[in-house]
C-alpha positions in Angstrom: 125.2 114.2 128.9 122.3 112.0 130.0 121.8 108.7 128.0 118.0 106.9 127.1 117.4 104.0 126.7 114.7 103.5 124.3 114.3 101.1 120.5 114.6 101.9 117.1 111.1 101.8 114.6 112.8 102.0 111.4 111.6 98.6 110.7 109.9 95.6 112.0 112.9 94.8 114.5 113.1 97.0 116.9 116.1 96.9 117.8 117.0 98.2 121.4 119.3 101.7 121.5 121.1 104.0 124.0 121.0 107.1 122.5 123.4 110.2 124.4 121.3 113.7 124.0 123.6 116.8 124.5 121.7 118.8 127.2 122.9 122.1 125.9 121.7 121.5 122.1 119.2 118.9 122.8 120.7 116.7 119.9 121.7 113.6 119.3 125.7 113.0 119.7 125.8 109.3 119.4 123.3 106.2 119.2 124.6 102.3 120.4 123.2 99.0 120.0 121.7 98.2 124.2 124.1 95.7 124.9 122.1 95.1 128.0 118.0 94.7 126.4 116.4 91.8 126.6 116.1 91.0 123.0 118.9 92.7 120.7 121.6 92.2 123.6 123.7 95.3 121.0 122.5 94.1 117.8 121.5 97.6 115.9 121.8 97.7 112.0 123.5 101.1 110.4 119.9 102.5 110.3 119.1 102.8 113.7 122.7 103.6 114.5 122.2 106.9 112.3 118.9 107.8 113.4 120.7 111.3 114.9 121.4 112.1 111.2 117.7 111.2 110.2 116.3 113.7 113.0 118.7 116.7 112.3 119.2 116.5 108.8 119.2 120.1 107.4 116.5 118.7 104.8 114.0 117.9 107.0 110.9 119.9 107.3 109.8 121.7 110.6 106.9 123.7 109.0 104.2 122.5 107.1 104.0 123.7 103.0 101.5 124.6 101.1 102.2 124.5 97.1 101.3 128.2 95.6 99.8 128.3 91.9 103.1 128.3 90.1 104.4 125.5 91.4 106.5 126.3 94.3 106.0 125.7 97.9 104.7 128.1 100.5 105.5 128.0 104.7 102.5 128.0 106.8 101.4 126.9 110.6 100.3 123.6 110.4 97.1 124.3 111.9 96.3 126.8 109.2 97.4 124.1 106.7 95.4 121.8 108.5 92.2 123.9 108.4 92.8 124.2 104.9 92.7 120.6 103.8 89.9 120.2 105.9 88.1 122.8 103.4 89.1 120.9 100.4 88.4 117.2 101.8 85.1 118.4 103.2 84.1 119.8 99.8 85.2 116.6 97.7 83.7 114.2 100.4 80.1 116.5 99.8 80.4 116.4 95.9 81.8 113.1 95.2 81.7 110.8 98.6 83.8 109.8 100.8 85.2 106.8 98.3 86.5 110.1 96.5 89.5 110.3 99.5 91.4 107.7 99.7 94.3 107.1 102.6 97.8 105.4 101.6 99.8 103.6 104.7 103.8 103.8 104.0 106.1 101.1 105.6 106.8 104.1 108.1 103.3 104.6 109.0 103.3 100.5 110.2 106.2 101.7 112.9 103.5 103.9 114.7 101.8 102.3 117.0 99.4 104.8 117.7 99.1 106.6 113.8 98.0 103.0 112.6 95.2 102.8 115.0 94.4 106.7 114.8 94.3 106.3 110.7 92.2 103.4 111.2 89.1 105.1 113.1 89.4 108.0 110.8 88.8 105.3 107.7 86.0 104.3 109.3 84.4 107.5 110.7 84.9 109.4 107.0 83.6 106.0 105.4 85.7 106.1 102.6 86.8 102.6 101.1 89.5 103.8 99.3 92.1 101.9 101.4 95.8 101.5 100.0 99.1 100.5 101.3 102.3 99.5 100.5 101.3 95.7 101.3 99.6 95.3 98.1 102.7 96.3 96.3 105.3 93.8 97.7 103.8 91.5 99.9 100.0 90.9 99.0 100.6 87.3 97.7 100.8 85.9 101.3 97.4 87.2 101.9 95.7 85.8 99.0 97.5 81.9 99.7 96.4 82.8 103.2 92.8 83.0 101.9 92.4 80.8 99.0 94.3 77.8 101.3 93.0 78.4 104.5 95.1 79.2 108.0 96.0 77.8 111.4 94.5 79.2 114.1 97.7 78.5 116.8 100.2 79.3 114.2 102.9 77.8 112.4 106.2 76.2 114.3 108.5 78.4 116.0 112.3 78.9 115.1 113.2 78.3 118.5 112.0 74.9 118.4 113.2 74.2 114.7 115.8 71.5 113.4 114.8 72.9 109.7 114.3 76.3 108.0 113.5 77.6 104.4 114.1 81.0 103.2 112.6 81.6 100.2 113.2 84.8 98.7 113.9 86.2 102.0 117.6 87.5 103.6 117.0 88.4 107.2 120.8 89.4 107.4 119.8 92.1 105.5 116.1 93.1 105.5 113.8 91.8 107.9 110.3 91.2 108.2 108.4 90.8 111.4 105.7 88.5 110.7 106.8 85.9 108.8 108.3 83.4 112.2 112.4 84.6 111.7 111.8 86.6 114.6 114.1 89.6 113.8 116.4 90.0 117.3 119.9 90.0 116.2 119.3 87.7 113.1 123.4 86.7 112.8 124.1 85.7 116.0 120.6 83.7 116.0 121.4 82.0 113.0 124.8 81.3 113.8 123.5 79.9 116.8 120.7 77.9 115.6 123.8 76.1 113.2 126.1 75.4 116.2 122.8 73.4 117.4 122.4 71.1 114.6 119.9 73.3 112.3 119.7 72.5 108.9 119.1 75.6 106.3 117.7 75.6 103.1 118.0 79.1 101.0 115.7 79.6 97.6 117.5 82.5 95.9 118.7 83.7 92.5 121.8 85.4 94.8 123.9 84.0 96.9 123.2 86.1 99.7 124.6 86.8 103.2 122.0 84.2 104.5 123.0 81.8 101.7 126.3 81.6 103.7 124.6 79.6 106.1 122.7 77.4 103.9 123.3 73.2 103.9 121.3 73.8 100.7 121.2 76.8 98.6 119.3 76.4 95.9 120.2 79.7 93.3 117.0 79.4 90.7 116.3 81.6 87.9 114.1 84.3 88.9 110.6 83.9 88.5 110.7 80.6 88.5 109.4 79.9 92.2 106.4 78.4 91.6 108.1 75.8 89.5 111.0 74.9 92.0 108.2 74.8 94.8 106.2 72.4 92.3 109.1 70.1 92.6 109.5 69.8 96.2 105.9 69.2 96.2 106.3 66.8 93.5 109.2 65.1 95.8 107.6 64.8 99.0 104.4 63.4 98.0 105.9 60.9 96.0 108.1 59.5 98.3 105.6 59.6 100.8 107.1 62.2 102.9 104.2 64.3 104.0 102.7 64.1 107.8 99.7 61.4 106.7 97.9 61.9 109.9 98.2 65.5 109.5 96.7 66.0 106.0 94.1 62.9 106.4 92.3 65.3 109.6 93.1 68.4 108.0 93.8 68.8 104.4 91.3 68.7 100.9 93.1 68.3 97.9 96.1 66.3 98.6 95.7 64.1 95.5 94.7 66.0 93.2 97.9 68.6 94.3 100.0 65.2 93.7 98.7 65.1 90.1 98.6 68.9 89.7 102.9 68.6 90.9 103.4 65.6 88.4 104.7 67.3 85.6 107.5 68.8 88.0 109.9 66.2 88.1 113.6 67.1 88.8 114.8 66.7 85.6 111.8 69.3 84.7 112.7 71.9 87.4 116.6 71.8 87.3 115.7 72.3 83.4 114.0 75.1 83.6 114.8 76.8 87.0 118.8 76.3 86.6 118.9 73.8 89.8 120.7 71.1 90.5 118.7 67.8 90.7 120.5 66.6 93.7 120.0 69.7 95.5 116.3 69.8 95.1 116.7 66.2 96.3 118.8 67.1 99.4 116.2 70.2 100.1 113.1 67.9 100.4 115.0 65.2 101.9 116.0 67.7 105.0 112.7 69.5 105.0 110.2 66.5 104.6 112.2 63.4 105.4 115.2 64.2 108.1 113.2 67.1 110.2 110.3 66.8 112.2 110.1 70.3 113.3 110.3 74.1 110.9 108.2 75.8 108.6 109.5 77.5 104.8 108.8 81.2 105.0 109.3 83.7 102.6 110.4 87.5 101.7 109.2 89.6 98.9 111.4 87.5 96.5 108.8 85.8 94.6 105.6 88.5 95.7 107.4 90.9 93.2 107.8 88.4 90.3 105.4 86.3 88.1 103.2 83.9 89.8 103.3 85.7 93.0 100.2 84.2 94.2 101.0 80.6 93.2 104.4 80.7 94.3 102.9 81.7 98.0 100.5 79.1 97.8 103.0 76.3 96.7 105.6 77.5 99.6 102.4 77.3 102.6 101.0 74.3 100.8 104.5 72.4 101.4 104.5 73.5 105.1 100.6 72.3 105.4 101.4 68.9 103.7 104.7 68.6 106.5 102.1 69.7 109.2 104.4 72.0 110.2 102.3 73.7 113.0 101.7 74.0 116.9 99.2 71.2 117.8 96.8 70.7 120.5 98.8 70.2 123.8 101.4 72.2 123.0 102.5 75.8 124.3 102.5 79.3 122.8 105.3 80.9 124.5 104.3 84.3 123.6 100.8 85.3 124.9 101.5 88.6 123.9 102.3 91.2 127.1 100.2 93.8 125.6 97.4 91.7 123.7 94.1 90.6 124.8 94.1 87.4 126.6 92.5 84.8 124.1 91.9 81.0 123.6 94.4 79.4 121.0 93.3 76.7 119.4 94.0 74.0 116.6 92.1 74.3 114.2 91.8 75.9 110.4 90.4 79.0 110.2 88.9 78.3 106.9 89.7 80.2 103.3 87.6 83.6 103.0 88.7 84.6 99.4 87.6 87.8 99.9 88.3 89.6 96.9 85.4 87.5 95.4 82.4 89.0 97.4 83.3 92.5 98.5 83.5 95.6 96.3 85.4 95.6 92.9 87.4 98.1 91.5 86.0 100.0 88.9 89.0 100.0 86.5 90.6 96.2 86.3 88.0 94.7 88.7 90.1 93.7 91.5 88.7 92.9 94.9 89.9 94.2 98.1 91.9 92.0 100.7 91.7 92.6 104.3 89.5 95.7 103.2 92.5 97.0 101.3 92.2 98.2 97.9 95.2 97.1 95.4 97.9 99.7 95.3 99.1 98.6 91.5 95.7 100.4 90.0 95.8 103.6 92.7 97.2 105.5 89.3 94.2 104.2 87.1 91.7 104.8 89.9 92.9 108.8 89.7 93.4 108.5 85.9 90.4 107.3 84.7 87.1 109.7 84.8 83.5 108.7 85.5 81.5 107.6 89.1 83.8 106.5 92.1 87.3 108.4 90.8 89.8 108.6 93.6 90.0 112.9 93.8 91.8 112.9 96.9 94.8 111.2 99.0 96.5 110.8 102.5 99.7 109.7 102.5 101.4 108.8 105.5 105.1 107.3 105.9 105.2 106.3 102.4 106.0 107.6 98.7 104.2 105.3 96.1 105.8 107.9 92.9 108.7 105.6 94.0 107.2 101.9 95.0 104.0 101.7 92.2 105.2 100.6 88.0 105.6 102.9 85.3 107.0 105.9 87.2 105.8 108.3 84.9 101.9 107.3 84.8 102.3 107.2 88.9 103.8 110.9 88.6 100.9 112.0 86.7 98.2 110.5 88.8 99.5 112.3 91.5 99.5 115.9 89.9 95.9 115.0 88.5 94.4 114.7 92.2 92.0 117.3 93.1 94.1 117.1 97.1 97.1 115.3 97.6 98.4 115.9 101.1 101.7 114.1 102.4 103.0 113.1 106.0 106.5 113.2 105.6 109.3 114.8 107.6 111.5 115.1 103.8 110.6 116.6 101.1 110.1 112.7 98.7 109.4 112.6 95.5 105.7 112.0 95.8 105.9 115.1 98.5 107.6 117.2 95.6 104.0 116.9 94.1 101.8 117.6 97.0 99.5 120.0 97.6 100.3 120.1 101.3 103.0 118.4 103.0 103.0 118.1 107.0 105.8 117.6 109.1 105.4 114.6 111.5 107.2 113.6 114.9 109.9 111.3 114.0 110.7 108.2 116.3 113.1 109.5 119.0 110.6 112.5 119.2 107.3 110.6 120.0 106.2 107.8 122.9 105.6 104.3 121.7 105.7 101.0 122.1 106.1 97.6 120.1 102.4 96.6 120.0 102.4 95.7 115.8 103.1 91.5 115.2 103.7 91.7 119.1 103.3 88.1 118.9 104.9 87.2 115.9 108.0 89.4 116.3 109.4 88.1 119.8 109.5 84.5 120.9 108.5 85.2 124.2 106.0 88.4 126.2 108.4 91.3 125.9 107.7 94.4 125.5 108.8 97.9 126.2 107.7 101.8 127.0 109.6 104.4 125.6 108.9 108.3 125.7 110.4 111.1 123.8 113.9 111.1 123.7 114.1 114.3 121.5 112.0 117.2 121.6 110.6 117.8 118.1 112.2 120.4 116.3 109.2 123.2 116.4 106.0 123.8 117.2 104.5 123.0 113.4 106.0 119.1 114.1 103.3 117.2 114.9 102.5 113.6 115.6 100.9 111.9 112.5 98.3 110.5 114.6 97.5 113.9 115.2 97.1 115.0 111.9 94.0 112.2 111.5 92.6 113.7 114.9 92.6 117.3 113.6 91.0 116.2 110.5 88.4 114.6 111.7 87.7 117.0 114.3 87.6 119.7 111.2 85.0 117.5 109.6 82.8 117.0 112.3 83.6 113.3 112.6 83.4 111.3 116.1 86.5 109.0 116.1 86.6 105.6 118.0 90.1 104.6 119.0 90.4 100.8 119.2 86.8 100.6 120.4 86.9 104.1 122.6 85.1 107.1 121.7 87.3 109.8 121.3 86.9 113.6 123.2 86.5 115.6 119.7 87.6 119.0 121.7 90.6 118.5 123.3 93.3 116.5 121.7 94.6 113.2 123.8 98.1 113.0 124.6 100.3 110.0 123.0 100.3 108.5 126.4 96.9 108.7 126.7 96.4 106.7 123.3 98.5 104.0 124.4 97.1 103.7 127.6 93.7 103.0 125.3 95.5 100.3 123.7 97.2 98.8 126.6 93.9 98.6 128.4 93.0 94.8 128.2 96.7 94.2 128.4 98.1 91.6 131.1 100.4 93.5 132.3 99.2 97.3 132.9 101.7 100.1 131.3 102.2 101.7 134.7 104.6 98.0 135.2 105.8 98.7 131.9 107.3 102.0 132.2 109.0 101.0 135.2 111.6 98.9 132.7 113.3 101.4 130.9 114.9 98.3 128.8 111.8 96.5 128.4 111.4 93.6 130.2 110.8 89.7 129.3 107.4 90.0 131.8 106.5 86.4 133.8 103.5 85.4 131.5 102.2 81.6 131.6 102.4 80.0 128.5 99.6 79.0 126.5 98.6 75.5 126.2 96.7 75.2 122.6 93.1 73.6 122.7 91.2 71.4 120.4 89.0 73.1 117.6 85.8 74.2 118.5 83.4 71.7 117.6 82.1 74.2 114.5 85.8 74.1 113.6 86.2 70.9 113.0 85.1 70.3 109.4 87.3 73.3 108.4 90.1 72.0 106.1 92.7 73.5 103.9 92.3 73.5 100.3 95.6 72.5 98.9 93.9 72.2 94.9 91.4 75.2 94.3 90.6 75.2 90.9 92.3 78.7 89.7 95.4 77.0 91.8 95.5 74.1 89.5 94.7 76.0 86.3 97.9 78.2 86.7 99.9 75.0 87.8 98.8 73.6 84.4 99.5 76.6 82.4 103.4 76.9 84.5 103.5 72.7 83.5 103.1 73.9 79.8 105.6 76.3 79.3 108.7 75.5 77.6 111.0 73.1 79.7 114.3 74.7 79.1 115.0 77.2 80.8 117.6 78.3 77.6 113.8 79.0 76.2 113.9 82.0 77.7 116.5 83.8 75.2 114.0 82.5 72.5 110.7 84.2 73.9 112.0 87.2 74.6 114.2 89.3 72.6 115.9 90.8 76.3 118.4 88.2 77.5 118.9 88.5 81.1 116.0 88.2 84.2 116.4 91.3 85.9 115.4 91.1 89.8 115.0 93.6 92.9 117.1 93.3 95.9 117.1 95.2 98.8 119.5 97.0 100.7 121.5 97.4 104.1 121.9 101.6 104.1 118.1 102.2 103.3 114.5 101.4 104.2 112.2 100.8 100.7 111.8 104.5 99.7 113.3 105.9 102.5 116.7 107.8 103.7 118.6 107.5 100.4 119.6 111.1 100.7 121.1 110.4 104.1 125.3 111.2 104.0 125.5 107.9 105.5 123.5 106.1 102.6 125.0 107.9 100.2 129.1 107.2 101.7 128.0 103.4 101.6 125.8 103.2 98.4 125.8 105.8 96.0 123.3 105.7 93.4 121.7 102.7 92.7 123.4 100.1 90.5 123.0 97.7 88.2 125.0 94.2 90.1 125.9 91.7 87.6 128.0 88.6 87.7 131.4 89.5 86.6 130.8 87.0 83.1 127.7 89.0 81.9 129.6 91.9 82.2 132.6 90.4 79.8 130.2 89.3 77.4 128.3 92.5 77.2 132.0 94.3 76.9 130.9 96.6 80.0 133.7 97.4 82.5 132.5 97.4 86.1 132.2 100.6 87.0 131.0 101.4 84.0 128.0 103.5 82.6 125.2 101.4 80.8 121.8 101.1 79.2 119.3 98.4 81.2 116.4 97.8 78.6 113.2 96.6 78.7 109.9 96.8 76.4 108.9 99.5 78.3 111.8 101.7 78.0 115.2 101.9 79.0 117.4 103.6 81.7 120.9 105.0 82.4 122.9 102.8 84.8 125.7 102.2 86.6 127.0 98.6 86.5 128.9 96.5 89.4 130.5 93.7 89.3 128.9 90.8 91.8 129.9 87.4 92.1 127.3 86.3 94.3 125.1 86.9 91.4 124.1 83.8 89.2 124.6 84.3 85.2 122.1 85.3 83.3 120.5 87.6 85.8 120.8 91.4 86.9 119.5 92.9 90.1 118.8 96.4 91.1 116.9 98.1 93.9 113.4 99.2 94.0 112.1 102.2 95.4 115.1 104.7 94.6 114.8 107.7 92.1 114.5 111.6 92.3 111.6 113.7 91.4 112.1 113.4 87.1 112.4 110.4 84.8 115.5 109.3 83.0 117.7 111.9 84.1 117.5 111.1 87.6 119.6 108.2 86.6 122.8 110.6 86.8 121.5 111.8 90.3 122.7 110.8 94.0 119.7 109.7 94.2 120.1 107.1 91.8 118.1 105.3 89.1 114.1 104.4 89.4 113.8 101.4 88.3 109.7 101.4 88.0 110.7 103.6 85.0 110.9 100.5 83.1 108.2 98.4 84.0 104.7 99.1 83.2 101.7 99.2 85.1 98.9 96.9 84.4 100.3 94.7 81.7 102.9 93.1 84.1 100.6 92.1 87.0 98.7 89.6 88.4 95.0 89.0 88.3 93.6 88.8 91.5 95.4 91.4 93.2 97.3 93.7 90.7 100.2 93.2 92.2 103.1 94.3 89.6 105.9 92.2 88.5 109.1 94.1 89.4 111.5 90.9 89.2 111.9 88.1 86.4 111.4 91.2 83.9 113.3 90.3 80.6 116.3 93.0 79.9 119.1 93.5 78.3 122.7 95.3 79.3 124.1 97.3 76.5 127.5 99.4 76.6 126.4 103.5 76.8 126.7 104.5 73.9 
């Protein structure tokens, strides 16, 4: 029973896995954490450790479907269904333009080394500007602070070098990220670690969560109410005096009229109103700003999914900017990246673009694009709503927006209204279940690949690693999703440039040959990396960071734009008391959205090992709401909002504060309230509306610090 060694792309980290392949049935029998690789050292969450289930699953599909007049789904050869879309996408693309097809990247899309590239060139050969992702639905505030404040071009301080950390909003124990300087290699052990050493932690969440455990400070504010408890720091430090002088006098516009925008937020305001303890925002800023010298505050999709998203993103890099909190001139990069192009680093802002100012609007809620990207939260209104530039036609790949955009329902009718919607997805999800074609894709045991995504950001120092297909896939109709762009474009008669490289239109590259393409200006050539079946830490100098280009030099960040200090003003206003809240509203309790160990945003909740460890979806309150509502755990119960209500079932959760519910986003089968008595569990967009509960410059949706309330079933 021979064993490979290869590393799990469920997610961001990667983690590496020996996986044992019986030679008879050419399955899986049982996947370990690689006690020996170079990075993980046996670290592998429940996921990756059941990826044998995800690949033989009796509900995965092996041919592609086609969906038949009345509604059900027909078998087909992929390349027929393939010639077939072509047909269709040719057609709309002649009648309407190619703005008329728009593409949608899934989380398991950004695991693909070579899809994401291959998707990429075929964006740009169709010339379509419909561009969508699930970025712009939890995550797109960290590119608008990015662009409205302004960047450093040799990043922000490493962990490794840290005496001081803020998570805000974020629990690596649970769900990481990979970009975000936590790099994601056994997060536990490196945390547990990074205490023994002397590290002092600082955890903003409404839960007391398994990184919470760790925390010096923990502080557990209301949700939604980020942008105020960052306000305070702020308000802290730069009264006291605390902030890097030298830092922000070369480098930073704005710093006093920040101070004054901040003033408001003393700690008597902020413990008000976010529920904190005064002495604990004290002790926070005291260990961030006045006892550490080194460590940055990052952040998870916490406060992206609530309120203020965009403020409270700008508040949380404005405090590591007024810290100067990042690699200066003289000092070393570690990682170079082993598969990235050699570059200069330097120090020195790259200076704010707001770019959803100058490029193209949106037709329906004028929103601007970020990064090219249009915003995900009005994909349903840009299908809904008729006249020049409606969106006729998707691609979806490694993703199921029916489950991750608002108001469930309106995203279920967008999707039937498309003139094409075509899905990449090895199960049958619920935005597959309304497809017009759904094509079965490769899944990662079964395809070549390599970590090239946040290379840099994602590992401390220049590792990297080759793996090939472990598993055969299971038919000749499975293809590779990069394939599926290929074959299109082919169909169309477009000529496709991978990373720069014109493409042969007649013959269809092999993965290998792809990532030979993107390993080509790499330092160390793939033919050294295959030789490492592990991966391997490869003997890369370090990069010593430069001064700023002489051009560079005026760029500064811009801690006070003036739409940042208009909705500080307008947060200043609000009622103090956080008891307010009961008054506004008529729902009592925030509700927030956590995530989850046993699943991956939208995916794998019908997995048997999901399922055994979290079936459904619940409601978790604390133990006291629960008494007061007169709801036994266990219990059946109706969460309500202004936008409707659903069935749930409650649990009891101590590590919740009072006063606040959580659930998770992205669960749900293929109806509407019903599904709430399915293993699939309760879809929580049901209740939250699209539009109305979103913010302005990039529609992103409020999906936590919506007012609820808990009532018995009736």
């Amino acid at each position: 029973m021979p064993t490979h060694f290869t590393f799990c792309r469920l997610c961001s980290g990667r983690c590496g896995l020996e996986v044992d392949v019986d030679s008879e049935t050419g399955k899986v029998t049982q996947i370990r954490g690689d006690r020996q690789h170079p990075m993980t050292s046996g670290y592998a969450c429940i996921k990756g450790l059941q990826a044998g289930e995800l690949h033989h699953s009796e509900t995965r599909l092996t041919r592609a479907l086609e969906r038949q007049p009345d509604g059900s789904f027909r078998q087909l050869e992929t390349e027929v269904a393939l010639d077939r879309i072509a047909l269709r996408m040719g057609a709309i693309r002649e009648r309407h333009g190619p703005d008329a097809i728009g593409t949608f990247r899934g989380t398991q899309h950004y695991t693909n080394s070579t899809a994401f590239h291959m998707l990429t060139a075929f964006i740009r050969a169709l010339g379509t500007r419909s561009r969508y992702s699930t970025m712009t639905i939890d995550q797109s505030a960290k590119w608008v602070a990015e662009q409205r404040l302004g960047s450093w071009a040799a990043g922000r301080q490493r962990f490794e070098d840290a005496d001081v950390w803020m998570f805000v909003g974020y629990n690596p124990l649970l769900s990481v990220l990979g970009n975000n300087g936590f790099t994601v290699l056994n997060p536990t052990r490196r945390l547990k670690a990074a205490k023994a050493a002397g590290m002092k932690v600082i955890v903003v969440d409404p839960r007391r969560t398994e990184t919470a455990h760790f925390a010096d400070v923990h502080l557990q504010l209301l949700p939604g109410e980020d942008p105020t408890l960052m306000a305070g720091l702020l308000h802290i430090i730069l009264e006291q005096g605390w902030q890097d002088v030298s830092f922000c006098a070369e480098h930073v516009d704005g710093l006093d009229q920040l101070r004054q925008a901040v003033s408001p937020f003393t700690p008597a305001y902020v413990s008000a109103r976010a529920g904190v303890d005064e002495k604990d925002l004290l002790d926070a800023a005291r260990l961030f700003a006045l006892e550490s010298r080194r460590g940055i505050a990052v952040s998870g999709t916490g406060p992206d999914m609530a309120p203020r998203s965009n403020l409270a993103e700008h508040l949380i890099e404005a405090l590591n900017v007024v810290c100067g909190r990042f690699i200066r001139a003289g000092e070393q990069v570690q990682n170079p990246g082993a598969m990235s192009r050699s570059r200069a680093v330097r120090a020195e802002v790259v200076a704010p673009a707001r770019s959803w100012e100058s490029g193209r609007r949106s037709r329906v809620r004028n929103l601007g694009t970020l990064y090219g990207e249009k915003m995900s939260g009005a994909l349903a209104d840009e299908i809904l709503q008729p006249g020049p530039g409606q969106l006729r036609a998707l691609i979806v790949d490694g993703g199921n927006p029916v489950n991750a955009l608002p108001d469930r329902p309106y995203a279920i009718e967008a999707m039937r209204a498309l003139d094409l919607l075509v899905c990449i997805d090895p199960y049958l999800s619920e935005t597959a279940q309304l497809a017009d074609y759904v094509l079965p894709p490769t899944m990662m045991l079964e395809r070549p690949d390599m970590p090239l995504l946040f290379e840099k950001t994602a590992y401390p120092v220049p590792f990297t690693q080759y793996t090939g297909a472990v598993l055969a896939p299971p038919g000749p109709d499975v293809v590779e999703d990069w394939y599926v762009f290929w074959a299109l474009a082919k169909r169309l008669g477009l000529e496709l440039e991978f990373d720069g490289v014109p493409l042969d239109m007649t013959t269809a590259p092999s993965t290998d040959e792809l990532l030979e393409i993107l390993a080509r200006t790499a330092p160390v050539p793939l033919a050294e990396v295959k030789q490492h079946a592990r991966g391997r830490v490869f003997s890369l100098p370090a990069v010593t960071v430069e001064p700023p280009r002489p051009e560079r030099r005026g760029n500064r960040f811009q801690l006070a734009p003036v739409d940042v200090l208009a909705e500080l003003a307008q947060v200043a206003a609000e009622a103090p008391d956080h008891n307010a809240w009961r008054e506004q509203y008529r729902f009592p309790l925030r509700l927030s959205v956590r995530r989850s160990r046993t699943v991956i945003n939208t995916s794998y909740r019908q997995m048997d090992f999901a399922r055994k460890r979290m079936p459904g979806n619940p409601l978790w309150m604390h133990p006291d709401d629960l008494s007061a509502a007169g709801i036994a755990d266990g219990s059946r119960a109706l969460l309500r909002s202004a936008h409707g209500e659903l069935q749930v079932t409650v649990e009891a959760d101590t590590s919740m504060r009072v006063g606040t519910v959580a659930i998770c986003h992205g669960w749900g089968g293929s109806g509407g309230a019903e599904d709430s008595q399915s293993e699939l569990g309760v879809a929580i967009n049901n209740i939250i509306p699209a539009g109305d509960y979103s913010e302005e410059i990039n529609g992103m949706p409020w999906f936590s610090a919506v007012p609820v309330e808990v009532l018995p079933f009736p």
